[in-house]
LUMBA-379927 format. One line per 8 residues: number of its first residue (from 1); their letters; for each residue y, x, z of N, C-alpha, C. Coordinates in pm, whole numbers, always signed. Atoms other than C-alpha are relative to their C-alpha. Layout:
NUM	A	Y/X/Z/Y/X/Z/Y/X/Z  ...;
//
This chain:
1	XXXXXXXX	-117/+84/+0/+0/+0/+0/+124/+89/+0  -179/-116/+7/+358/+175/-112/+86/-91/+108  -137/+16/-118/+631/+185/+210/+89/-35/-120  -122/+24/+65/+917/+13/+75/+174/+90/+58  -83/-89/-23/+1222/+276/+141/+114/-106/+25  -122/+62/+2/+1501/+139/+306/+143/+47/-76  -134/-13/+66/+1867/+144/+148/+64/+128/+93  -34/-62/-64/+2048/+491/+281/+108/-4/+80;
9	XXXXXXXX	-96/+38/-60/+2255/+412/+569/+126/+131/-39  -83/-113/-15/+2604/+547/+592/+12/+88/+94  -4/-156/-104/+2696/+855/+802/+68/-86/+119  -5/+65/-144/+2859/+619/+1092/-151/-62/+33  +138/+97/-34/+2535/+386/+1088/-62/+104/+46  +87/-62/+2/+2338/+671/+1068/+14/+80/+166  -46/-74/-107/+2502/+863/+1361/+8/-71/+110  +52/+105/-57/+2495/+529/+1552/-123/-28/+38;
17	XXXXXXXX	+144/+50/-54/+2151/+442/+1540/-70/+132/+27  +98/-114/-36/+2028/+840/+1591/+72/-32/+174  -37/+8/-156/+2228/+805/+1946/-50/-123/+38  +34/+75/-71/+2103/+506/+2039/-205/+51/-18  +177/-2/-36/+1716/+665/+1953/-39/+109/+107  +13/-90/-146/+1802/+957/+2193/+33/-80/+74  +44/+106/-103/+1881/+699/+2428/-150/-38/+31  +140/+61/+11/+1544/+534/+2373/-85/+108/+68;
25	XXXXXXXX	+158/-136/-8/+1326/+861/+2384/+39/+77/+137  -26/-73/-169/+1530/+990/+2705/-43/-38/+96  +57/+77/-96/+1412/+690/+2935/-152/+24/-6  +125/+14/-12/+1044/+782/+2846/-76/-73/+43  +108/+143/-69/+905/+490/+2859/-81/-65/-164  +106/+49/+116/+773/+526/+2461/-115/+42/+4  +163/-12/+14/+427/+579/+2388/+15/+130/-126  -31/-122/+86/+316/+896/+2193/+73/-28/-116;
33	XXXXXXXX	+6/+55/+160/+294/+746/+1857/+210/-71/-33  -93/+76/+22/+636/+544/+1910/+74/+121/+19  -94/-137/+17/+822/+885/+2012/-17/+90/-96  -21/-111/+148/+684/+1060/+1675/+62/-68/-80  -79/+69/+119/+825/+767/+1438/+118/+35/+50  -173/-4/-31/+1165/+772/+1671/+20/+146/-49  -71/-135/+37/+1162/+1148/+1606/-13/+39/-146  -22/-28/+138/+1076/+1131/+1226/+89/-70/+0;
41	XXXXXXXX	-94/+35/+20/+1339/+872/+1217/+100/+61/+53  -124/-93/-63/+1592/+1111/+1395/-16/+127/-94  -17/-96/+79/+1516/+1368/+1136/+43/-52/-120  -62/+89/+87/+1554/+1135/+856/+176/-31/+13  -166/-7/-41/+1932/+1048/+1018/-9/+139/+0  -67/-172/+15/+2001/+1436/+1057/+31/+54/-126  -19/-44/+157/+1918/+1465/+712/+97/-52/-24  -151/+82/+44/+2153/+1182/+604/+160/+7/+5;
49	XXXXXXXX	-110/-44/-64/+2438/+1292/+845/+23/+135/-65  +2/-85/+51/+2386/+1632/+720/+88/+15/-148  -11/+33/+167/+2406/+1531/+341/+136/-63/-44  -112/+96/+40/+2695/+1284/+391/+175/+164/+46  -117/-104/-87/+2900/+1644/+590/+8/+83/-154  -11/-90/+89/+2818/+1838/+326/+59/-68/-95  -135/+19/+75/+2975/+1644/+40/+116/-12/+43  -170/-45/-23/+3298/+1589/+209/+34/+99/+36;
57	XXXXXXXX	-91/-171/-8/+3323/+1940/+259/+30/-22/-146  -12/-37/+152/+3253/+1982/-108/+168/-58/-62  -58/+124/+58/+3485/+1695/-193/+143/+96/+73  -128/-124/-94/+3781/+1899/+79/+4/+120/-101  -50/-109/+55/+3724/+2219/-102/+23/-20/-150  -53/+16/+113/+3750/+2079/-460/+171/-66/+1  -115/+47/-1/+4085/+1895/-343/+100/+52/+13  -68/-52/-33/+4202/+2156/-161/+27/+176/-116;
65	XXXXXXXX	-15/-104/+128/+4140/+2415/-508/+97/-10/-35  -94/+46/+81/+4329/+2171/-665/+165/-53/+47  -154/+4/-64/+4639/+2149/-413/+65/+110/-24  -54/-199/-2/+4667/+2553/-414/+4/+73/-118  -23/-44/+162/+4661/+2582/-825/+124/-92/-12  -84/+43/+63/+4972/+2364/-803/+96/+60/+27  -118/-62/-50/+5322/+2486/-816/+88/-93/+153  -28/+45/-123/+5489/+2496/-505/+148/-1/+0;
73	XXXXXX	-163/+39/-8/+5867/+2410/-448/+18/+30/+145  -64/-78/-96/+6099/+2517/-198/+51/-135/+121  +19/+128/-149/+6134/+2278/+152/+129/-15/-3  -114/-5/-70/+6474/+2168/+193/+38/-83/+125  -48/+36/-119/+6552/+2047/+549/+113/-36/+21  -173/+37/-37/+6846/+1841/+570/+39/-81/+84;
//
């Protein structure tokens, strides 16, 4: 039977529901099996969070290429 893949949360959701699974797994009160899914699902979010940091860097340093190839003018303070 094929797992149906859920839709990839965003980087708040994602960062949301990994703190509320360290919550969960801190009270030890899961069972083995239920603390390996919470911790593949907490690697799964890491990834996501990860993935979503790394393009807006990317996305920052292409913006910020393109601020510092422009001409710059002189401040006047009046």
């Amino acid at each position: 039977m094929a797992r149906k893949k859920a839709s990839t949360p965003s980087f708040e959701e994602a960062l949301n529901e990994l703190g509320s699974l360290v919550e969960t797994m801190e009270q030890d009160e899961l069972t083995l099996e239920e603390s390996l899914k919470s911790f593949e699902r907490g690697v799964e979010l890491t990834h996501t969070c990860q993935l979503a940091l790394k393009n807006a860097e990317q996305k920052i340093e292409i913006l910020s290429a393109n601020t510092l190839k422009a001409d710059l003018e002189p401040f006047d303070a009046c």
